[in-house]
Residue frames as qw, qx, qy, qz and C-alpha x, y, z in Angstrom:
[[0.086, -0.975, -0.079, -0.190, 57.42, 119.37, 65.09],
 [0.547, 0.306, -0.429, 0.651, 61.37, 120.82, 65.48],
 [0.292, -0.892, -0.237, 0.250, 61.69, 122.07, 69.00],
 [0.036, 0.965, -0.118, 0.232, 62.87, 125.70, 69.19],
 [0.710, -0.138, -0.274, 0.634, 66.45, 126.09, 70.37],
 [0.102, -0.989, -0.108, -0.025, 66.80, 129.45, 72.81],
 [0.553, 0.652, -0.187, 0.483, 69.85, 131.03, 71.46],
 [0.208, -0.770, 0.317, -0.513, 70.02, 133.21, 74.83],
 [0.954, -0.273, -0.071, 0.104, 70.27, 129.21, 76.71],
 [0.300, 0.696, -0.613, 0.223, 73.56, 128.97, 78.26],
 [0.690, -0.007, -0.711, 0.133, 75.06, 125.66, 79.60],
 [0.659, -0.751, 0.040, 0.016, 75.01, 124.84, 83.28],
 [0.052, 0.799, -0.558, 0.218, 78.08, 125.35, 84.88],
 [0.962, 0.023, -0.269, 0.047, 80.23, 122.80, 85.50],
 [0.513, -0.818, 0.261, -0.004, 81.98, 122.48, 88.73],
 [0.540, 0.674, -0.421, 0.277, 85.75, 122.32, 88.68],
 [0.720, -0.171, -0.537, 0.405, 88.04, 120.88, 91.14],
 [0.002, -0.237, 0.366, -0.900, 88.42, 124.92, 92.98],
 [0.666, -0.384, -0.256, -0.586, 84.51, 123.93, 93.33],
 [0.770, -0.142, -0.622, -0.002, 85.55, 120.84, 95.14],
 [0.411, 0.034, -0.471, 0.780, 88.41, 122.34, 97.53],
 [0.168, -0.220, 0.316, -0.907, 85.57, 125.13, 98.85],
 [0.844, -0.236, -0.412, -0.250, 83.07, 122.17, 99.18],
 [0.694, -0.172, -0.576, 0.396, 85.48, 120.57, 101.44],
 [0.203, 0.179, -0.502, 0.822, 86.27, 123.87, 103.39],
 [0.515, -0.348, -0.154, -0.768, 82.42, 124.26, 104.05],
 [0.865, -0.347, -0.351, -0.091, 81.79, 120.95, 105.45],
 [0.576, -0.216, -0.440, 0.654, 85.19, 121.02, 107.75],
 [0.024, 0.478, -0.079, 0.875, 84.39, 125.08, 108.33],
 [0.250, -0.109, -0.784, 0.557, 84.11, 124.82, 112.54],
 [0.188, 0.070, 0.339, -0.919, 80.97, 127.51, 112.59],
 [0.664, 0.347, 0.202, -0.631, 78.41, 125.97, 110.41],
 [0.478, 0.352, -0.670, -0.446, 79.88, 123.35, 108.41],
 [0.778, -0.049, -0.486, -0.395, 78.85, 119.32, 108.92],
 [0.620, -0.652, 0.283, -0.332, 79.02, 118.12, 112.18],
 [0.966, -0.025, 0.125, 0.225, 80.00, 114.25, 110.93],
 [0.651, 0.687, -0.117, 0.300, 82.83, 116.01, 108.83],
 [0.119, 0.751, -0.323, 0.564, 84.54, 118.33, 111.43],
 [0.694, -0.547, 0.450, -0.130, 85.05, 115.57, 114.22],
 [0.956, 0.284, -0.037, 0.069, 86.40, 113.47, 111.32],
 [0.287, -0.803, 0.460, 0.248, 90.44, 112.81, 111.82],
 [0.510, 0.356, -0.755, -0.206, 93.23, 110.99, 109.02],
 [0.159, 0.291, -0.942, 0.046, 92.44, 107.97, 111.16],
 [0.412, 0.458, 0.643, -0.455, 88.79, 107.71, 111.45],
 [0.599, 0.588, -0.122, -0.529, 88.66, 108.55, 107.28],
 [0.005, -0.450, 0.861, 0.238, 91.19, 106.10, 106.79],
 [0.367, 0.064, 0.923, -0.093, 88.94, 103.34, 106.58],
 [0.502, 0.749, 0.213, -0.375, 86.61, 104.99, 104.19],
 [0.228, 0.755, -0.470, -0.397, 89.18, 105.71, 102.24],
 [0.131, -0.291, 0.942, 0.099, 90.32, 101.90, 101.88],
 [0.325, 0.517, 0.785, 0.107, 86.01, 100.82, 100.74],
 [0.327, 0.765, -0.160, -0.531, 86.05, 104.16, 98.39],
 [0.005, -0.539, 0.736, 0.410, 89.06, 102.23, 96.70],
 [0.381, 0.141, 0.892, -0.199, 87.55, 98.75, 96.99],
 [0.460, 0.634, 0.527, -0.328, 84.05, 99.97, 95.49],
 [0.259, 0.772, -0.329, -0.478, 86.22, 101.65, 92.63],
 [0.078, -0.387, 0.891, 0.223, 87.71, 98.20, 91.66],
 [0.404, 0.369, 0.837, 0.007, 84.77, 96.27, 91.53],
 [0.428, 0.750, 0.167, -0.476, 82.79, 98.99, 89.53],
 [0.244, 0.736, -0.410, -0.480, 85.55, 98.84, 87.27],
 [0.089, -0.223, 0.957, 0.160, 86.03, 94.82, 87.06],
 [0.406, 0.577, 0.668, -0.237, 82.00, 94.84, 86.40],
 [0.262, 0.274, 0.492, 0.784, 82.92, 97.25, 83.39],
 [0.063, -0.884, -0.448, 0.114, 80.27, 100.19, 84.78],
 [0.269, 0.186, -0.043, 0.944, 82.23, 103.51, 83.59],
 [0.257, -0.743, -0.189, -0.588, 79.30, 105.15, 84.51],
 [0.746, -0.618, -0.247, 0.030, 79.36, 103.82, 88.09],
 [0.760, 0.169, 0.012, 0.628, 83.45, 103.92, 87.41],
 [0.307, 0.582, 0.127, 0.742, 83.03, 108.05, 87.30],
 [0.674, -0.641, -0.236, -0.281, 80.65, 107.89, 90.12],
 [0.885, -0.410, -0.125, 0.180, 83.55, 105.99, 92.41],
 [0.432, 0.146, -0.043, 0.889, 86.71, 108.47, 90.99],
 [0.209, -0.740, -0.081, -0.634, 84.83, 111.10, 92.38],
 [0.798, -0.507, -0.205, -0.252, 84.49, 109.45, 95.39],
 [0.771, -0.341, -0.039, 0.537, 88.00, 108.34, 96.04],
 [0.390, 0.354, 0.025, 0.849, 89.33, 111.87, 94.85],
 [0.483, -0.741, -0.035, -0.465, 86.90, 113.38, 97.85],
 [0.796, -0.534, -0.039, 0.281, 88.90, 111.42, 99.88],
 [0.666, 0.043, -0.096, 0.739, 92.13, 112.89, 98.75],
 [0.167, -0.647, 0.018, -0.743, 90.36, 116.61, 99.33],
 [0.697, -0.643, -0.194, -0.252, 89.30, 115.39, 102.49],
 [0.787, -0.394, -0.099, 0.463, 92.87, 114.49, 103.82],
 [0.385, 0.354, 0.116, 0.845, 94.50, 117.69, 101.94],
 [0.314, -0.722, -0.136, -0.602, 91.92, 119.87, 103.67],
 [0.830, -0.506, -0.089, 0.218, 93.07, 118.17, 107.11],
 [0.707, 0.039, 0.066, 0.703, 96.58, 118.59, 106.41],
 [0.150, 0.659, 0.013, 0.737, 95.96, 122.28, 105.60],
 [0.509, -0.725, -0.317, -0.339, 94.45, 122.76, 108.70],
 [0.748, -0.640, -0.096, 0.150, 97.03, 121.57, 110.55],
 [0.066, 0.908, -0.313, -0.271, 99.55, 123.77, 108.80],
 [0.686, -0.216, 0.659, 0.219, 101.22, 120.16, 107.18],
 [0.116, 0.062, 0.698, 0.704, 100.18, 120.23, 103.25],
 [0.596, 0.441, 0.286, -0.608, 97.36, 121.02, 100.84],
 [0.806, 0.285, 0.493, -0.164, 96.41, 120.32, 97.89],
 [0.562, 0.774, -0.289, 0.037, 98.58, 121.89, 95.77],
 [0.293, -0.599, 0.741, 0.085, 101.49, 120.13, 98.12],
 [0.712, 0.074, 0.674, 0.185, 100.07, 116.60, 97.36],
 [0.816, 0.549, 0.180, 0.008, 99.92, 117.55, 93.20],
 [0.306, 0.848, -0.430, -0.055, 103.27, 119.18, 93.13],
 [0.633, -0.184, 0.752, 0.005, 104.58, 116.03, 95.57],
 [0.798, 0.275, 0.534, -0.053, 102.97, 113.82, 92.98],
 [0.192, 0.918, -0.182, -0.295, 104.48, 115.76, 89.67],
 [0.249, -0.728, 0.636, 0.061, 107.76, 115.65, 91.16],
 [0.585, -0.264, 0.766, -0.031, 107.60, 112.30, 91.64],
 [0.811, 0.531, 0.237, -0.061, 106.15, 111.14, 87.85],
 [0.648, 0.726, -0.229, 0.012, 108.46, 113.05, 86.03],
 [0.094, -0.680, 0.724, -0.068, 111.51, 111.86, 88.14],
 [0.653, -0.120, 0.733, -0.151, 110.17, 108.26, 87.91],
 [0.761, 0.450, 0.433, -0.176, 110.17, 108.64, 84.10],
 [0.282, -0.686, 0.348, 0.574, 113.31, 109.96, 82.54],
 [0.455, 0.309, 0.733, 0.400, 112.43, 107.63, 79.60],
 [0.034, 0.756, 0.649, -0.082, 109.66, 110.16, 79.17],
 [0.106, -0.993, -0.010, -0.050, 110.59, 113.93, 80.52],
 [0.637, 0.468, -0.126, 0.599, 113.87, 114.82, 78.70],
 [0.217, 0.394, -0.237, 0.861, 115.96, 116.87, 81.55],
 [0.127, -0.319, -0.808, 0.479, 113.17, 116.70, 83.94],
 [0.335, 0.153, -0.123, -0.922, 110.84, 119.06, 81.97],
 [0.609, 0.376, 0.525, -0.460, 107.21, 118.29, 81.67],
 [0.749, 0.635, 0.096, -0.160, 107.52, 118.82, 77.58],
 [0.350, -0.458, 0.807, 0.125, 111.36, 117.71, 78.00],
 [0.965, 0.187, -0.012, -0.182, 110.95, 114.60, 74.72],
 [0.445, -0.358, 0.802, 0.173, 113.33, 111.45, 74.52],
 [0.675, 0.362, -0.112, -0.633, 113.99, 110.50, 71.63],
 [0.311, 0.211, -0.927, -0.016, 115.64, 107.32, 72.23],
 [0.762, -0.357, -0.284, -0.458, 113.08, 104.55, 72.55],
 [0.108, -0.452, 0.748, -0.475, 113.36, 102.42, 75.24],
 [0.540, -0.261, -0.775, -0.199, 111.64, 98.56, 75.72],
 [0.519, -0.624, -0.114, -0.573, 109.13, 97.84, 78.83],
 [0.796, -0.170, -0.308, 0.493, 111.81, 95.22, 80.97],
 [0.619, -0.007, -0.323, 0.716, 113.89, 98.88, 81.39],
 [0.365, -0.560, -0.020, -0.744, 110.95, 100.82, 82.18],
 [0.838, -0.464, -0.215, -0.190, 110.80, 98.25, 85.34],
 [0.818, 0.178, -0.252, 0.485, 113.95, 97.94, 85.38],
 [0.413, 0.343, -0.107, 0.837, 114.66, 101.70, 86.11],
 [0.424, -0.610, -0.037, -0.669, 111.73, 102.62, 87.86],
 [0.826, -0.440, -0.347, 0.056, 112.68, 99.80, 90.58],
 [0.594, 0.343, -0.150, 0.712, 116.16, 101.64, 90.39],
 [0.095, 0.460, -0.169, 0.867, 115.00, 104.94, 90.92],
 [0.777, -0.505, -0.149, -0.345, 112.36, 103.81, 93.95],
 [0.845, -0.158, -0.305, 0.410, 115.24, 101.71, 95.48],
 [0.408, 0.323, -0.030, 0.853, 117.55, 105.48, 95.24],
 [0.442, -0.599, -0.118, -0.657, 113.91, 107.37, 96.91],
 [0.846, -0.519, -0.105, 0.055, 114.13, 104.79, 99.95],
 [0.807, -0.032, -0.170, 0.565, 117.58, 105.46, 100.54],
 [0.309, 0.317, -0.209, 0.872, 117.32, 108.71, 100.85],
 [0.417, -0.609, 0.026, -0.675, 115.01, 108.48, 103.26],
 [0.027, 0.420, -0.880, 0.218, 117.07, 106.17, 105.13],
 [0.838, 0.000, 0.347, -0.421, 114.98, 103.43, 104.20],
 [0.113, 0.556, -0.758, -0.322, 117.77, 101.32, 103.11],
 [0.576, 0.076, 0.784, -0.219, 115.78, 97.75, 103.81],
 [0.202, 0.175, 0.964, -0.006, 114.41, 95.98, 100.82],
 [0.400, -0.477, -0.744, -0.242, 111.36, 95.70, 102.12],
 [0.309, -0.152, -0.511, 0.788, 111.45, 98.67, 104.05],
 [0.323, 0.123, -0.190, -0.919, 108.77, 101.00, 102.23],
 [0.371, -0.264, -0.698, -0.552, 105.90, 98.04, 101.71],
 [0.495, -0.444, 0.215, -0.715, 102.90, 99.06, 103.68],
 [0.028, 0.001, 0.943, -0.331, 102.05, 96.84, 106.39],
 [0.455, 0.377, 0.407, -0.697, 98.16, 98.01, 105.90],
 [0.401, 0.178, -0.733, -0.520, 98.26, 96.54, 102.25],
 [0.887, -0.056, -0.030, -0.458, 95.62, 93.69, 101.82],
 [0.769, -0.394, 0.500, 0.060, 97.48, 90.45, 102.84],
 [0.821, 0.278, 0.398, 0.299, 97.80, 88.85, 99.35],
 [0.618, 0.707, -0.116, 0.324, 99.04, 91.83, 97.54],
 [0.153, -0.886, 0.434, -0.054, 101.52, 92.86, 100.20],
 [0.817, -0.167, 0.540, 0.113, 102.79, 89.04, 99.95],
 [0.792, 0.463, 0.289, 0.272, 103.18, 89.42, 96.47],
 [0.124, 0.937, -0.258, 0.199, 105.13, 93.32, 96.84],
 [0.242, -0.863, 0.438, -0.062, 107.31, 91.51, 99.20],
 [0.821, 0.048, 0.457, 0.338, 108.28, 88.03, 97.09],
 [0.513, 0.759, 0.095, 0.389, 108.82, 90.97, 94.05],
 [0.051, 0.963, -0.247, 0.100, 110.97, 93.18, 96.03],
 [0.689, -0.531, 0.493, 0.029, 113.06, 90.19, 97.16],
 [0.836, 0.405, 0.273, 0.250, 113.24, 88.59, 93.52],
 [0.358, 0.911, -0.153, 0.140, 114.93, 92.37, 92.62],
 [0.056, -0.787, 0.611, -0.069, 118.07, 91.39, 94.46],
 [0.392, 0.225, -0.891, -0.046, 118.03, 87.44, 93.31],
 [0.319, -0.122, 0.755, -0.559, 115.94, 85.92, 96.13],
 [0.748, 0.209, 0.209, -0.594, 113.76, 83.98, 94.52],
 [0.858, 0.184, 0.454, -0.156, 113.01, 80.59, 92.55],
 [0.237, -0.207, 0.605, 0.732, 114.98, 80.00, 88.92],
 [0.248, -0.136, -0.697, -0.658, 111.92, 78.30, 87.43],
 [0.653, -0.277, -0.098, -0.698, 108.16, 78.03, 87.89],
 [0.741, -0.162, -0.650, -0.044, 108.78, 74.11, 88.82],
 [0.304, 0.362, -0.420, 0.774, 110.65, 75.30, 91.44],
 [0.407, -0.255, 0.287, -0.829, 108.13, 77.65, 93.07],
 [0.824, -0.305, -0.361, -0.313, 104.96, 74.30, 92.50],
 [0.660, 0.118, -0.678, 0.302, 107.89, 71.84, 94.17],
 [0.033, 0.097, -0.655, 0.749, 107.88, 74.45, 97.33],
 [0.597, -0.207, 0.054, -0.773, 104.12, 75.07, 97.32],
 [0.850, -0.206, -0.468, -0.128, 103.41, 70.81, 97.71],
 [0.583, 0.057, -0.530, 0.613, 106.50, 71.02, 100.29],
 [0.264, -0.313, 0.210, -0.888, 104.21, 73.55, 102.08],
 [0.599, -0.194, -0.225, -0.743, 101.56, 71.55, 101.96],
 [0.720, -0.021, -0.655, 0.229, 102.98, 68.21, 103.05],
 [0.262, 0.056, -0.659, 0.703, 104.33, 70.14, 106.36],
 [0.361, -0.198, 0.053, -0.910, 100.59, 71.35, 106.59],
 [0.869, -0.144, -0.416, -0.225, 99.07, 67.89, 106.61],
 [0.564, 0.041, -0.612, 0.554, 102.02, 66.78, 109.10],
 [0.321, -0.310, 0.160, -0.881, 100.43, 70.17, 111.29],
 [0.725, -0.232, -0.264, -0.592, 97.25, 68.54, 111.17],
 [0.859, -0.131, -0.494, -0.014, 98.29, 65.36, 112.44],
 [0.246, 0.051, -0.503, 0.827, 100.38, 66.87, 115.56],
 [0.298, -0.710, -0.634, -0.071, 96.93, 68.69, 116.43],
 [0.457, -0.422, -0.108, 0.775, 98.92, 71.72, 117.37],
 [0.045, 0.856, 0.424, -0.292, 97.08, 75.06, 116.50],
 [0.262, -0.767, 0.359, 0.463, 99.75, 77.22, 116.72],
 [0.485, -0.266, 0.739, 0.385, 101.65, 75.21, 114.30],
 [0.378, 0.468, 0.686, 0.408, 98.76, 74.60, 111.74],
 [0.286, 0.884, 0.348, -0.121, 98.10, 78.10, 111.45],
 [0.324, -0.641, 0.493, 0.490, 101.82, 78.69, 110.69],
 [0.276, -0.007, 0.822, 0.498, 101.68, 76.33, 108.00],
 [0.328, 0.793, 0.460, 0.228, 98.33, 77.54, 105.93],
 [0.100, 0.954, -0.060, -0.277, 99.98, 80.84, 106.23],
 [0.473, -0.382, 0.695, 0.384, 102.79, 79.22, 104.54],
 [0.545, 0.344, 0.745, 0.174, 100.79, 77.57, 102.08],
 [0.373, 0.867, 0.330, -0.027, 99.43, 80.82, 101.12],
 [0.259, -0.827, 0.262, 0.424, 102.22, 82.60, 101.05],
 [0.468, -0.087, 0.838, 0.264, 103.35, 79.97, 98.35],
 [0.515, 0.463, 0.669, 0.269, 100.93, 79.73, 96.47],
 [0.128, 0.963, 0.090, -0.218, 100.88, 83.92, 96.08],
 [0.132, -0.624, 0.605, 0.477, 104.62, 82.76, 94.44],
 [0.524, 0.288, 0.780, 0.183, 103.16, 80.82, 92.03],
 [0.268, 0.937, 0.219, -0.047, 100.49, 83.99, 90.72],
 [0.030, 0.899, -0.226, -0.374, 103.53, 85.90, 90.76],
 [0.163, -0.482, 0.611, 0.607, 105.96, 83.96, 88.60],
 [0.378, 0.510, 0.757, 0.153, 102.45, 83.16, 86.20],
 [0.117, 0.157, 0.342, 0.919, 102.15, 86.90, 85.78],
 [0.376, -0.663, -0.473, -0.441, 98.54, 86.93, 87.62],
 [0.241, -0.515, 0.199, -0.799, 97.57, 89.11, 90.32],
 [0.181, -0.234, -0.918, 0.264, 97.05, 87.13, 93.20],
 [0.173, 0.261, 0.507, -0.803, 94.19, 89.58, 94.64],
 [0.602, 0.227, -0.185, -0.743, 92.34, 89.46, 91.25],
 [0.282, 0.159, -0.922, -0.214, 92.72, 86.16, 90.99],
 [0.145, -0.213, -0.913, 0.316, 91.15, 84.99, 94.05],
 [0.438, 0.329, 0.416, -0.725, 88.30, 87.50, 93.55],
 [0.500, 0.259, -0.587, -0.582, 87.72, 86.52, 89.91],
 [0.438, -0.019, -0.861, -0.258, 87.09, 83.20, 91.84],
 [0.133, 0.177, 0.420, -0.880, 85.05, 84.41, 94.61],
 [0.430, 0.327, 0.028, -0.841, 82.82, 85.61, 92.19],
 [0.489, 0.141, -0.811, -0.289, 82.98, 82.35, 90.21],
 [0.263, -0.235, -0.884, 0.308, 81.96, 80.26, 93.55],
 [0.397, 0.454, 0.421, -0.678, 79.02, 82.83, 94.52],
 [0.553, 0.279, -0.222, -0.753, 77.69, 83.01, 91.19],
 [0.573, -0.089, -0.580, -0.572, 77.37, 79.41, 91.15],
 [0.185, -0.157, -0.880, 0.409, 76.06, 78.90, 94.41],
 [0.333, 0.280, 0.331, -0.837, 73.60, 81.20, 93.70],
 [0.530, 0.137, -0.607, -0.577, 72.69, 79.21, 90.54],
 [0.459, -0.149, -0.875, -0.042, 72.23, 75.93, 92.97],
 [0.140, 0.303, 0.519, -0.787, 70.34, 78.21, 95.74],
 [0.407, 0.309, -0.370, -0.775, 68.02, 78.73, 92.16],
 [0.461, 0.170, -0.852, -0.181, 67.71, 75.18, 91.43],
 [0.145, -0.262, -0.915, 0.272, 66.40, 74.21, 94.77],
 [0.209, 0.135, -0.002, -0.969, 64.37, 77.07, 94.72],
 [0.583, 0.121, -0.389, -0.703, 62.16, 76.43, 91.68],
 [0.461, -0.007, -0.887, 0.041, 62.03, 72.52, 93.62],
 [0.550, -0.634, -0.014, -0.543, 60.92, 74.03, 96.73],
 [0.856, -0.309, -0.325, 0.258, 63.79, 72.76, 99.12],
 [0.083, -0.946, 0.280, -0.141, 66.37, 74.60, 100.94],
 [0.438, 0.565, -0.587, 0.381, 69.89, 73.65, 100.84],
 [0.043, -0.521, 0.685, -0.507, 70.11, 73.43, 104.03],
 [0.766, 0.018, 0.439, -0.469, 67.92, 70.31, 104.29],
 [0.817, 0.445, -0.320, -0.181, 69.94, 68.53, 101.70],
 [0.874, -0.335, 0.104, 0.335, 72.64, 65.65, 102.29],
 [0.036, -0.796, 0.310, 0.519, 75.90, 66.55, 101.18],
 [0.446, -0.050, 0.682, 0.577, 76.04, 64.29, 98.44],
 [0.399, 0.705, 0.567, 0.146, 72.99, 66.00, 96.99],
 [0.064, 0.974, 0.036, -0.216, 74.76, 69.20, 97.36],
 [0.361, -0.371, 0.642, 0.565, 77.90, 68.16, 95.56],
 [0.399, 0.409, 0.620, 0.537, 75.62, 66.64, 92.47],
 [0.155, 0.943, 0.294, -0.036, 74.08, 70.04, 92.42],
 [0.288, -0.668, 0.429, 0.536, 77.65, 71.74, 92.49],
 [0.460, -0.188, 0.777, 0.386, 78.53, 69.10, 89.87],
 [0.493, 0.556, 0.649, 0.160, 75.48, 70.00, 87.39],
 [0.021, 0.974, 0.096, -0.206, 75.83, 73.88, 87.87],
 [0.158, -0.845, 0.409, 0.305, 79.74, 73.63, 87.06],
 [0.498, 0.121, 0.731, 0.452, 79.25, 71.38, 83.95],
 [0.251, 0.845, 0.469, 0.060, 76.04, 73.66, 82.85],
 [0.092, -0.905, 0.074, 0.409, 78.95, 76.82, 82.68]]
């Protein structure tokens, strides 16, 4: 049996980002809007805003677009949520941060937007070395006129450790600071390690926590002149070392023992069966 389409049926409506912005004034709206919302300040969202991002990366390194659509909502409430602040306090809205942001694309793409025009075309091509090349240029030219001549004057200090290590071994390589050749970088990363073992054996705290921050610091020049992401890396192996510890938490299971009542050589051969069996 066909069902009946009603001709007179008209889609729901689909909300639209103007939907979003009078969402946000409702909840911040001092007479009746959400109590949690309107005590909220840019430093009491800030941390939200930093597991919004977080929960967007994994959704997306677990391949869930659905979940993926779910979590760009989520971190694009945060950018209503500071833009609605910012109005408030007569600093920016939202149309400052998209015209900000614009600005900044089409001046960071000249390859791109002929004359600085949005439909501005270039037709000379142009390889991906002097799209990096130019876009470190014209970032280097943005910090200077905000008399941020340093470097390494512009990388956040709030960055996660590893990638801000890696922004600030890349912004040093741009003016020659850095290794010739990969041996190079290994040669320093054992020469880290040696002065870390020498730590140890002094028994001096202080000292040995200098040197593992060394070590890492090293070894986050390695990822970088391999071309890998040091932050994905080390979750990609995270996720490798829980997934099989949860395989040998499985294993004793179905035995009825708990790990934690094994020796440690039995919990190495279990390591050792679970990370041949992959």
């Amino acid at each position: 049996m066909s069902k009946r389409v009603d001709e007179d049926a008209t889609p729901a409506k689909r909300y639209d980002i103007a939907d979003l912005l009078r969402v946000m004034e409702r909840l911040r709206d001092p007479n009746d809007g959400c109590p949690w919302d309107i005590k909220q300040t840019f430093t009491s969202v800030a941390p939200h805003t930093l597991e919004e991002c977080y929960e967007l990366v994994d959704a997306i390194e677990r391949h869930d677009l659905p979940h993926v659509a779910e979590e760009l909502g989520d971190v694009l409430f945060q950018v209503i949520f500071y833009s609605q602040m910012g109005a408030e306090l007569g600093e920016f809205d939202f149309n400052t941060v998209v015209d900000v942001l614009v600005s900044k694309l089409i001046r960071r793409h000249p390859h791109v937007f002929a004359n600085g025009d949005i439909e501005g075309r270039v037709t000379e091509g142009i390889t991906t070395d002097e799209v990096k090349a130019n876009w470190e240029a014209i970032k280097q030219s943005e910090r200077a006129g905000k008399d941020q001549t340093g470097v390494l004057a512009d990388v956040p200090v709030a960055l996660p450790s590893l990638v801000r290590a890696q922004k600030l071994q890349k912004r040093a390589a741009g003016v020659g600071f850095d290794w010739p050749e990969l041996q190079s970088v290994l040669l320093n990363l054992e020469g880290e390690i040696r002065e870390l073992r020498e730590a140890l054996a002094e028994g001096d705290s202080d000292h040995i926590a200098d040197e593992f921050g060394d070590v890492l610091f090293s070894a986050v020049n390695v990822g970088r002149h391999l071309g890998l992401d040091a932050e994905k890396s080390l979750r990609a192996a995270n996720t490798k070392f829980e997934t099989r510890f949860n395989a040998m938490e499985g294993q004793a299971l179905t035995e009825g023992v708990a790990l934690s009542n094994e020796s440690a050589a039995r919990l190495e051969a279990r390591w050792r069966q679970v990370k041949e069996g992959q």
